[in-house]
BAZAVEX-34853 format. One record per residue: residue in three letters; x, y, z of N, C-alpha, C, O, CB in turn. Coordinates in steps of 0.05 Angstrom, whole numbers. Each point is the difference from the previous one (the first is absolute). Glycine has a CB too. Example, Ala and Ser with C-alpha at 12.3 -4.5 7.8 and 13.67 -1.06 7.14 Angstrom:
BEGIN
<node type="ALA" n_c1="264" n_c2="-114" n_c3="156" ca_c1="-18" ca_c2="24" ca_c3="0" c_c1="18" c_c2="24" c_c3="0" o_c1="21" o_c2="0" o_c3="13" cb_c1="-59" cb_c2="-23" cb_c3="12"/>
<node type="SER" n_c1="31" n_c2="44" n_c3="-39" ca_c1="16" ca_c2="24" ca_c3="1" c_c1="-15" c_c2="22" c_c3="14" o_c1="10" o_c2="22" o_c3="4" cb_c1="14" cb_c2="-35" cb_c3="-47"/>
***
This chain:
BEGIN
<node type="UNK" n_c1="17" n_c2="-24" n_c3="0" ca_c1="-17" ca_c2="24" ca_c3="0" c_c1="17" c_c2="25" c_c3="0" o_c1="20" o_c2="2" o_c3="15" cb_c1="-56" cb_c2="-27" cb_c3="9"/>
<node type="UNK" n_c1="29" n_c2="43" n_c3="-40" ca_c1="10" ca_c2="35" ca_c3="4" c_c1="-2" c_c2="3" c_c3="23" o_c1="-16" o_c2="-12" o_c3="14" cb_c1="2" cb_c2="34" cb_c3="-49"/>
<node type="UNK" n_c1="34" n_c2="0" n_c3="45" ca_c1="12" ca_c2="17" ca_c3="28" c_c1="-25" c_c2="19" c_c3="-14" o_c1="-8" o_c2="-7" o_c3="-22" cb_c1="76" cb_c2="4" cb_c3="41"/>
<node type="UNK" n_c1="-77" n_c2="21" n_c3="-8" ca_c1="-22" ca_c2="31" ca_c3="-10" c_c1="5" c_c2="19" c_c3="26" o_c1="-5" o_c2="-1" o_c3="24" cb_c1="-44" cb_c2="-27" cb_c3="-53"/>
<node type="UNK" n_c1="59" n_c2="40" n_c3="14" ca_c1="12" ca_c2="21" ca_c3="23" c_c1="-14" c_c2="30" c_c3="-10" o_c1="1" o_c2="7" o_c3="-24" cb_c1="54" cb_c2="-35" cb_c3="34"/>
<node type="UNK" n_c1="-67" n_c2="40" n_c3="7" ca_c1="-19" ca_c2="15" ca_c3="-7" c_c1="10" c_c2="37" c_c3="12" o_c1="4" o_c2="2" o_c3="24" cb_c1="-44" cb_c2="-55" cb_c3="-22"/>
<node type="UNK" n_c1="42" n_c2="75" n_c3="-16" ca_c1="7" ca_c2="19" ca_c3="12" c_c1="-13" c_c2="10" c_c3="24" o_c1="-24" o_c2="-4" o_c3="3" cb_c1="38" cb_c2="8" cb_c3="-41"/>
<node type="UNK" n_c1="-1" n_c2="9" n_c3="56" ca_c1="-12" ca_c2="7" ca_c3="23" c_c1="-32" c_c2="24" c_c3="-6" o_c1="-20" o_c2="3" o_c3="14" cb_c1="79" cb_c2="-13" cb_c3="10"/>
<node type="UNK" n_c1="-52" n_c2="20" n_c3="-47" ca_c1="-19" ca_c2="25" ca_c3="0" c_c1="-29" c_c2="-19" c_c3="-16" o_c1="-20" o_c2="11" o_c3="-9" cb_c1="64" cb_c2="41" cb_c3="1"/>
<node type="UNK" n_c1="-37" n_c2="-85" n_c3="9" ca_c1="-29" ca_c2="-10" ca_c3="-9" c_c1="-5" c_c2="-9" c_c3="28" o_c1="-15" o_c2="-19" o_c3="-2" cb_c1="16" cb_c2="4" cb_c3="-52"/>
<node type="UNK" n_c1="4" n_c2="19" n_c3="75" ca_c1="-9" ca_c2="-19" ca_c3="26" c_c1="-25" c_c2="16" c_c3="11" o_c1="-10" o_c2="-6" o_c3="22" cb_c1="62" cb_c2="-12" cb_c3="-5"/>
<node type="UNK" n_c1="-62" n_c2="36" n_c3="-30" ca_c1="-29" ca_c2="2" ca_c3="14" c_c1="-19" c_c2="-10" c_c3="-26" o_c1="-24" o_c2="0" o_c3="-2" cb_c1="33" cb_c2="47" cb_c3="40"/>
<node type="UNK" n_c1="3" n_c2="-53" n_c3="-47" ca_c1="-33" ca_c2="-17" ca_c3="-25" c_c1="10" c_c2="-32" c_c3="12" o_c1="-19" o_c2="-15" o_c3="-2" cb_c1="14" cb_c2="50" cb_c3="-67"/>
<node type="UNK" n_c1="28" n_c2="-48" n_c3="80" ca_c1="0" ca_c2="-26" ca_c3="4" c_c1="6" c_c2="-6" c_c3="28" o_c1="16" o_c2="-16" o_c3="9" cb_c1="-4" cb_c2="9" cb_c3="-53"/>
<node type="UNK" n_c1="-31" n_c2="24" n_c3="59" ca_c1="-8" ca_c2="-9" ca_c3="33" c_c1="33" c_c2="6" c_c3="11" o_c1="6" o_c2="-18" o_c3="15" cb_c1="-52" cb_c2="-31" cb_c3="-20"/>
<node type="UNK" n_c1="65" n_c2="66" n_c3="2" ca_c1="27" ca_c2="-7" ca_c3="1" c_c1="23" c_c2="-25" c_c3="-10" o_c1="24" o_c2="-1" o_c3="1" cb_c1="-47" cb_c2="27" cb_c3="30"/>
<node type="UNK" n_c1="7" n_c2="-41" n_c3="-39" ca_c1="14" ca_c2="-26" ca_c3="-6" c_c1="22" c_c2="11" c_c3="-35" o_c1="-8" o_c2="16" o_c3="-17" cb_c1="-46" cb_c2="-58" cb_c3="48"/>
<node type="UNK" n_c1="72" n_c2="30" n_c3="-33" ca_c1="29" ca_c2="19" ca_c3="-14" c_c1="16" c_c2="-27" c_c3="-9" o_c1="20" o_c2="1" o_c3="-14" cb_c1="-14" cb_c2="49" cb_c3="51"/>
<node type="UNK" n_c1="-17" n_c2="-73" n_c3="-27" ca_c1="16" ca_c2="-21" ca_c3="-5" c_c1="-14" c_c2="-25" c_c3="-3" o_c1="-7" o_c2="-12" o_c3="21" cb_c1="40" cb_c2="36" cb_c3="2"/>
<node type="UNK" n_c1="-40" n_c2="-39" n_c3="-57" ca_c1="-10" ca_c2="-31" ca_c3="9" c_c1="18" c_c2="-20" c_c3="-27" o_c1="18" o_c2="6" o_c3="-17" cb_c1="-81" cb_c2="9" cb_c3="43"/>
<node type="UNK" n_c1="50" n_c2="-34" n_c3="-21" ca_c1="9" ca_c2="-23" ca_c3="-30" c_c1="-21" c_c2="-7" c_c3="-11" o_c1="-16" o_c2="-13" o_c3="13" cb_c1="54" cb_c2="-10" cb_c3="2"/>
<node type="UNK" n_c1="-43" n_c2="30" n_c3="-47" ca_c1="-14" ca_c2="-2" ca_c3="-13" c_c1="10" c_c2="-42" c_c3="-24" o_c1="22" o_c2="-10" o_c3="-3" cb_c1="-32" cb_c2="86" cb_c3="14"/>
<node type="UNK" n_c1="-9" n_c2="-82" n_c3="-17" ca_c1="3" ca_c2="-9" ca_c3="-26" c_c1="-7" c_c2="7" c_c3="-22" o_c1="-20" o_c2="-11" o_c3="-9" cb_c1="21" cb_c2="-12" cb_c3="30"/>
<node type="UNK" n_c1="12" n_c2="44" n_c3="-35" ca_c1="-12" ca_c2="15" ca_c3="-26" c_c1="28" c_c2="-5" c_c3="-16" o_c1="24" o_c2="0" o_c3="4" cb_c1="-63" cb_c2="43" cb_c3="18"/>
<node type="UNK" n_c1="18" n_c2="-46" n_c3="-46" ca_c1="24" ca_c2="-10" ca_c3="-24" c_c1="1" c_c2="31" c_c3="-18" o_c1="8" o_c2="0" o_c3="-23" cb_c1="-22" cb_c2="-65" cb_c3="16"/>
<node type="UNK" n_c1="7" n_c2="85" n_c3="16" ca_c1="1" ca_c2="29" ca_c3="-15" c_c1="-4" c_c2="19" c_c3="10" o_c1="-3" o_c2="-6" o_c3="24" cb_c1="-7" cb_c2="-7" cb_c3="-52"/>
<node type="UNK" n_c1="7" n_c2="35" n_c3="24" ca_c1="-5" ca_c2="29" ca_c3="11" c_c1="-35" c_c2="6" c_c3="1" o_c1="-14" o_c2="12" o_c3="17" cb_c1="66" cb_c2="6" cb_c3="-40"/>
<node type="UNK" n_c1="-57" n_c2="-33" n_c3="-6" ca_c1="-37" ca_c2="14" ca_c3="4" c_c1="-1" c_c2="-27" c_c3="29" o_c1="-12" o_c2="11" o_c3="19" cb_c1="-22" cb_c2="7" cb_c3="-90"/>
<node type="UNK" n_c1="42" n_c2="-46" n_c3="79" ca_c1="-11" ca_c2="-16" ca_c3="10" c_c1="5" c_c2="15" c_c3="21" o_c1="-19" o_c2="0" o_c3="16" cb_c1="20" cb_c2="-40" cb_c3="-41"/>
<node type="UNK" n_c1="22" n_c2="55" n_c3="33" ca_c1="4" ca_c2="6" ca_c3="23" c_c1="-14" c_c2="26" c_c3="7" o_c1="-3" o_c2="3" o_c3="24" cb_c1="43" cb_c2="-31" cb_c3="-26"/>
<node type="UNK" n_c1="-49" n_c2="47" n_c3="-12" ca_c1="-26" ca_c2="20" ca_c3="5" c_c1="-24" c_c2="-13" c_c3="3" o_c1="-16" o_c2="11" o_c3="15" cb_c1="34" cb_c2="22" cb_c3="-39"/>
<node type="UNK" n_c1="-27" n_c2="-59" n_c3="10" ca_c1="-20" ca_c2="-1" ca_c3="9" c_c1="-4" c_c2="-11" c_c3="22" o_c1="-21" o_c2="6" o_c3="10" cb_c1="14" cb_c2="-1" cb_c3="-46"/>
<node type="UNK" n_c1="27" n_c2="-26" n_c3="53" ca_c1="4" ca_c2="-13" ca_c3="23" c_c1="-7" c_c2="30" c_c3="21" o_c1="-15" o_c2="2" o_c3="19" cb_c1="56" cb_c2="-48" cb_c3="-39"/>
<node type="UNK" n_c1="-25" n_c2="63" n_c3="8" ca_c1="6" ca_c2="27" ca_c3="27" c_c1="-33" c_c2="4" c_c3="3" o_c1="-16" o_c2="-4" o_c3="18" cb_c1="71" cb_c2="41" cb_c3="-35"/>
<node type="UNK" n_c1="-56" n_c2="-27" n_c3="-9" ca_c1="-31" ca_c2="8" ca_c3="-8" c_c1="-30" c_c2="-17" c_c3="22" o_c1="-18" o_c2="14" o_c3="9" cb_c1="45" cb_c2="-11" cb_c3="-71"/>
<node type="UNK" n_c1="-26" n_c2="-26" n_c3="65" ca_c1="-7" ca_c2="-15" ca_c3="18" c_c1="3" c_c2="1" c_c3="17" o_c1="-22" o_c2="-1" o_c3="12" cb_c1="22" cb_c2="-13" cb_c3="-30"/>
<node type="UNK" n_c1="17" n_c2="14" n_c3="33" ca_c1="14" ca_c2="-9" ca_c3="31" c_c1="-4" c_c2="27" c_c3="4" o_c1="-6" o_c2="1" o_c3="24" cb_c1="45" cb_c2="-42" cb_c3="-22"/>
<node type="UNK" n_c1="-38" n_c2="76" n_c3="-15" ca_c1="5" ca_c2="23" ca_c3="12" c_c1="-24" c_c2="21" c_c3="-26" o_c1="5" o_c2="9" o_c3="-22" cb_c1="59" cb_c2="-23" cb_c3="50"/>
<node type="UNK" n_c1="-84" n_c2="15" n_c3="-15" ca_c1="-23" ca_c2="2" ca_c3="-25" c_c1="11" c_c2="30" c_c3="-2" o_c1="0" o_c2="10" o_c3="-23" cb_c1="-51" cb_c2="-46" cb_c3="33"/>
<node type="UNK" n_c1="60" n_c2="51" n_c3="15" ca_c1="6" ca_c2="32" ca_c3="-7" c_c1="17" c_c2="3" c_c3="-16" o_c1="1" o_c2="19" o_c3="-16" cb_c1="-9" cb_c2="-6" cb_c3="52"/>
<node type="UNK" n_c1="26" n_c2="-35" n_c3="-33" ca_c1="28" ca_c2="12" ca_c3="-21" c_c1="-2" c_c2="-5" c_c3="-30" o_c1="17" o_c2="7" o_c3="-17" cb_c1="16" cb_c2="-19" cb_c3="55"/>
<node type="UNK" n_c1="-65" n_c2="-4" n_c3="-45" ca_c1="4" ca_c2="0" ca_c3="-23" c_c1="1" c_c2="18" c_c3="-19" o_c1="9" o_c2="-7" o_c3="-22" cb_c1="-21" cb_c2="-23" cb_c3="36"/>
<node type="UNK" n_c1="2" n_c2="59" n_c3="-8" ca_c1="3" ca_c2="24" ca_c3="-26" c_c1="28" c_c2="6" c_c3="-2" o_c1="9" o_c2="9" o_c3="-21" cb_c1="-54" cb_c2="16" cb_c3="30"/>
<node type="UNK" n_c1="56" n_c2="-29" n_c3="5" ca_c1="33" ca_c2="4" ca_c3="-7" c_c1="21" c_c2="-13" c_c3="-9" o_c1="23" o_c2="8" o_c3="-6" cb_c1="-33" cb_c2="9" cb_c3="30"/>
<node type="UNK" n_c1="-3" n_c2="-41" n_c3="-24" ca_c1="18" ca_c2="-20" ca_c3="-9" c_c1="6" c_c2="5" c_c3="-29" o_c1="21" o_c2="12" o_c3="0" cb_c1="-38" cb_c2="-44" cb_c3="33"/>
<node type="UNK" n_c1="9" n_c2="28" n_c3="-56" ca_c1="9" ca_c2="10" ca_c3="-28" c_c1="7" c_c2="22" c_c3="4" o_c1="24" o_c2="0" o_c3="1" cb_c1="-48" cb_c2="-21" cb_c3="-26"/>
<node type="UNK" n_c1="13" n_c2="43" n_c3="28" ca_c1="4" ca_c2="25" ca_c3="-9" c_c1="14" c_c2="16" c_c3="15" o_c1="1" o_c2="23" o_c3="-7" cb_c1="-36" cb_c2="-29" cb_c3="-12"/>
<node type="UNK" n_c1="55" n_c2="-4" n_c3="49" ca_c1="7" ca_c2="20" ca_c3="15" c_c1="25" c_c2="-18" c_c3="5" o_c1="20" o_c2="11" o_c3="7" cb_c1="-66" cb_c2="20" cb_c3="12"/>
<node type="UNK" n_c1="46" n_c2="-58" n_c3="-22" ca_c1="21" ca_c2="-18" ca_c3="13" c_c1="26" c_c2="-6" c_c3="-19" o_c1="-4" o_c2="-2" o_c3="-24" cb_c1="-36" cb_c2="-20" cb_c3="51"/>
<node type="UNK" n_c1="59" n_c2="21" n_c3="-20" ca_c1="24" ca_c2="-17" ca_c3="-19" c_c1="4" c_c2="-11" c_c3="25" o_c1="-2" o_c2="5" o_c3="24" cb_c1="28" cb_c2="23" cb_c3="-68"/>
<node type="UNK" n_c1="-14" n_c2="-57" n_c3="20" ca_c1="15" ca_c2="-23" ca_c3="14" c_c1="32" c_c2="-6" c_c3="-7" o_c1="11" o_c2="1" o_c3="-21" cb_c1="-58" cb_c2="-20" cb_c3="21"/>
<node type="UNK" n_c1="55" n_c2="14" n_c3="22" ca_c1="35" ca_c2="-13" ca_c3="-6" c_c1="-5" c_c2="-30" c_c3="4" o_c1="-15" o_c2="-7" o_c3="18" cb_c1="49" cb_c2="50" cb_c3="5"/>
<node type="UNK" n_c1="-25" n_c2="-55" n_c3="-33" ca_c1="1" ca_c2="-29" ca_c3="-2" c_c1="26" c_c2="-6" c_c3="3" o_c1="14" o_c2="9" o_c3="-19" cb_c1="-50" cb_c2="-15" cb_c3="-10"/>
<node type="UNK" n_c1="49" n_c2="-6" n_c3="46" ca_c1="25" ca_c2="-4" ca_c3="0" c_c1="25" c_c2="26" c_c3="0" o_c1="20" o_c2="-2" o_c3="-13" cb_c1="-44" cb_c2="-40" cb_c3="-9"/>
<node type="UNK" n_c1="19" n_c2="58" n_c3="35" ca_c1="-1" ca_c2="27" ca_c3="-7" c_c1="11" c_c2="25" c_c3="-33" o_c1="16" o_c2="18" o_c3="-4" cb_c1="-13" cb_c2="-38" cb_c3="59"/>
<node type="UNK" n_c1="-24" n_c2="4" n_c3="-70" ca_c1="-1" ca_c2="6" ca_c3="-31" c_c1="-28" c_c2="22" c_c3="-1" o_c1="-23" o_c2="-8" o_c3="2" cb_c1="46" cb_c2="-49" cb_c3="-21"/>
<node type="UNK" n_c1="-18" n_c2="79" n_c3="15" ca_c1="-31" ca_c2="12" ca_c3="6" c_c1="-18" c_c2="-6" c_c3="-23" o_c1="11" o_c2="4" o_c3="-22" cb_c1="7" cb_c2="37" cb_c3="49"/>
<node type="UNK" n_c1="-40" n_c2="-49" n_c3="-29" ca_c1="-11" ca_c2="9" ca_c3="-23" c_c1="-36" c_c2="8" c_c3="9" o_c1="-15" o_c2="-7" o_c3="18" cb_c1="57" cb_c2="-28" cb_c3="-52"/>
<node type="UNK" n_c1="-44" n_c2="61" n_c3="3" ca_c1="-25" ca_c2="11" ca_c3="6" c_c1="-24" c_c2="-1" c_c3="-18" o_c1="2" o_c2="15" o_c3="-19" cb_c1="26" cb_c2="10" cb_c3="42"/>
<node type="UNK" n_c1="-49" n_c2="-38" n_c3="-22" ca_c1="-17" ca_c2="0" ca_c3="-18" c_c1="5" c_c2="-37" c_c3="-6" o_c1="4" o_c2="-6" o_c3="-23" cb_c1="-2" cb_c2="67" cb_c3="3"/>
<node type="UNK" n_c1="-3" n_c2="-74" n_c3="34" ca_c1="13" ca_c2="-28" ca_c3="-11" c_c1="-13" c_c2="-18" c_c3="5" o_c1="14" o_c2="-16" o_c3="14" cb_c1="23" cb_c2="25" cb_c3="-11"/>
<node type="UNK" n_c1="-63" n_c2="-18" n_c3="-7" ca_c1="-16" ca_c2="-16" ca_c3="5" c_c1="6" c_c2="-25" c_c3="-1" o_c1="-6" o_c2="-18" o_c3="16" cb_c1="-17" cb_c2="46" cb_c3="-26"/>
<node type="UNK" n_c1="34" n_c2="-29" n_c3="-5" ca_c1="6" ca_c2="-36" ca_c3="-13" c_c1="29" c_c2="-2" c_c3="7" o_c1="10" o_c2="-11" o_c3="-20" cb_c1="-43" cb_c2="5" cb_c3="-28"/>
<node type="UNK" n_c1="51" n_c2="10" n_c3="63" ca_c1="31" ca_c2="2" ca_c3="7" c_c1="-9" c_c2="-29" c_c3="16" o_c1="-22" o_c2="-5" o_c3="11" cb_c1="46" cb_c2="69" cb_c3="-6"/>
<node type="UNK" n_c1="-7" n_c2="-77" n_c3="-6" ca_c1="3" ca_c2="-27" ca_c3="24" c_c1="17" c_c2="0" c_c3="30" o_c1="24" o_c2="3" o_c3="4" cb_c1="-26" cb_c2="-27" cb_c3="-50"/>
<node type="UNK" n_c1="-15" n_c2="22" n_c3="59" ca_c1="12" ca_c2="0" ca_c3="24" c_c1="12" c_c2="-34" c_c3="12" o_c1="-16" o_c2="-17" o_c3="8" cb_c1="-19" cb_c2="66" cb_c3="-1"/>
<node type="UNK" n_c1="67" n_c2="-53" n_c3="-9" ca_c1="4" ca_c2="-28" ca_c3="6" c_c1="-10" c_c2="-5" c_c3="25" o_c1="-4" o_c2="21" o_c3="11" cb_c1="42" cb_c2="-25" cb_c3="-37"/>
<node type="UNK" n_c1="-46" n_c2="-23" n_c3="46" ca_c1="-7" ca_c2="-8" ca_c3="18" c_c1="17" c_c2="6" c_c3="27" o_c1="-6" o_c2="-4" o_c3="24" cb_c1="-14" cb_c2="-25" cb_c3="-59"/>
<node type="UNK" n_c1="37" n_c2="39" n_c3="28" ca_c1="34" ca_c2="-3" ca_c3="17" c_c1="-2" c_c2="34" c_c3="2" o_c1="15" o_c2="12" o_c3="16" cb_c1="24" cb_c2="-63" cb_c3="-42"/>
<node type="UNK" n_c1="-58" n_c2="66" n_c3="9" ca_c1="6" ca_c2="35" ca_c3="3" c_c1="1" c_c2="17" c_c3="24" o_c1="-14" o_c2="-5" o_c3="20" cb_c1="-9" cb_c2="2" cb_c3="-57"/>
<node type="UNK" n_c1="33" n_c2="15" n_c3="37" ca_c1="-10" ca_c2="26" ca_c3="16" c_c1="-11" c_c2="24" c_c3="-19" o_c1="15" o_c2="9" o_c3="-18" cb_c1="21" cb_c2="-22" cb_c3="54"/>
<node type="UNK" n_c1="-70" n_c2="28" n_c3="-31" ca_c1="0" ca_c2="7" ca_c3="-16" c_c1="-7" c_c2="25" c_c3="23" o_c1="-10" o_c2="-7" o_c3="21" cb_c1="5" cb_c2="-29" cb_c3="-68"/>
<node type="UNK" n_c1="12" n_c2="66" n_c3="42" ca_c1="-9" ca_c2="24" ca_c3="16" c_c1="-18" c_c2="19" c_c3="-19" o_c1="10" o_c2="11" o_c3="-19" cb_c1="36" cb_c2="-12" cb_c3="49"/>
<node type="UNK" n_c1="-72" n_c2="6" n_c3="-23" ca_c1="-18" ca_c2="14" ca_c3="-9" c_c1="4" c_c2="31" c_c3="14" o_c1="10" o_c2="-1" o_c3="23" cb_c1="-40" cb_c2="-45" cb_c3="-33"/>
<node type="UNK" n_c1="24" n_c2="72" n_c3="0" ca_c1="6" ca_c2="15" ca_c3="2" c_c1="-9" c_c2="26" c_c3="-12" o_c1="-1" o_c2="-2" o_c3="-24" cb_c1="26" cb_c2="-31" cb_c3="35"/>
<node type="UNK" n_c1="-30" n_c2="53" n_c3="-4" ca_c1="-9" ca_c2="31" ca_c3="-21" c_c1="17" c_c2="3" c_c3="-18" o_c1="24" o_c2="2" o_c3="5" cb_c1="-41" cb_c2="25" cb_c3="26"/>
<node type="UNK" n_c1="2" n_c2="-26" n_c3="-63" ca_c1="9" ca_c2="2" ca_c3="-20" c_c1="24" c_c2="30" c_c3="7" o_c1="0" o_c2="11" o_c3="22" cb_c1="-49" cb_c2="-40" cb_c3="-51"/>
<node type="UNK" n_c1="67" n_c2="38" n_c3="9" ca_c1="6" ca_c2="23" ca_c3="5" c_c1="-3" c_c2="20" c_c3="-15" o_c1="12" o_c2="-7" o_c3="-21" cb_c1="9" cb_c2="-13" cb_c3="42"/>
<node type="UNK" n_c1="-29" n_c2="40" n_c3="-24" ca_c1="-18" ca_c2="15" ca_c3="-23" c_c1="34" c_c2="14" c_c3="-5" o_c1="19" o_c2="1" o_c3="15" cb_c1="-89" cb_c2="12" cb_c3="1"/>
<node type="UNK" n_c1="64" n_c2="-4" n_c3="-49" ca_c1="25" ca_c2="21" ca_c3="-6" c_c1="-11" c_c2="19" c_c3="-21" o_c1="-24" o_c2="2" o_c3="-8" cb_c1="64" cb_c2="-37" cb_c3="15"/>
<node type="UNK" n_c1="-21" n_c2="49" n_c3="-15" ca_c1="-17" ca_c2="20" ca_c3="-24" c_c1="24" c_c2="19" c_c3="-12" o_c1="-5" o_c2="16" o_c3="-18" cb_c1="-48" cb_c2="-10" cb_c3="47"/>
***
């Protein structure tokens, strides 16, 4: 199972909890797992979150694979301009 290590500034949509192990074979599997288990955090998940997988960032990545053995850290996208 994935390490899911979750930023501190999402711990009021997930009861404080910042740390579990998922079995998700992807990024949408693993929003929608969050999406479930944390019904608040779901508007943010696409549209506000990037993920590091192994610490590789990527943004917008639905279909990226997350290996079983990962650590993956979800996190506020970072806006630029």
């Amino acid at each position: 199972m994935a390490k899911i290590l979750l930023s501190s500034s999402l711990a009021p949509f997930t009861d404080g909890e910042t740390a579990l192990e998922l079995p998700v074979a992807n990024v949408g599997q693993l929003f929608q797992a969050l999406a479930c288990r944390y019904p608040r955090l779901q508007p943010s998940l696409a549209a506000d979150l990037a993920v590091a997988i192994d610490g590789e960032i990527y943004q917008d990545a639905l279909l990226q694979a997350i290996p079983g053995d990962s650590e993956v850290f979800l996190f506020p996208k970072i806006a630029g301009g």
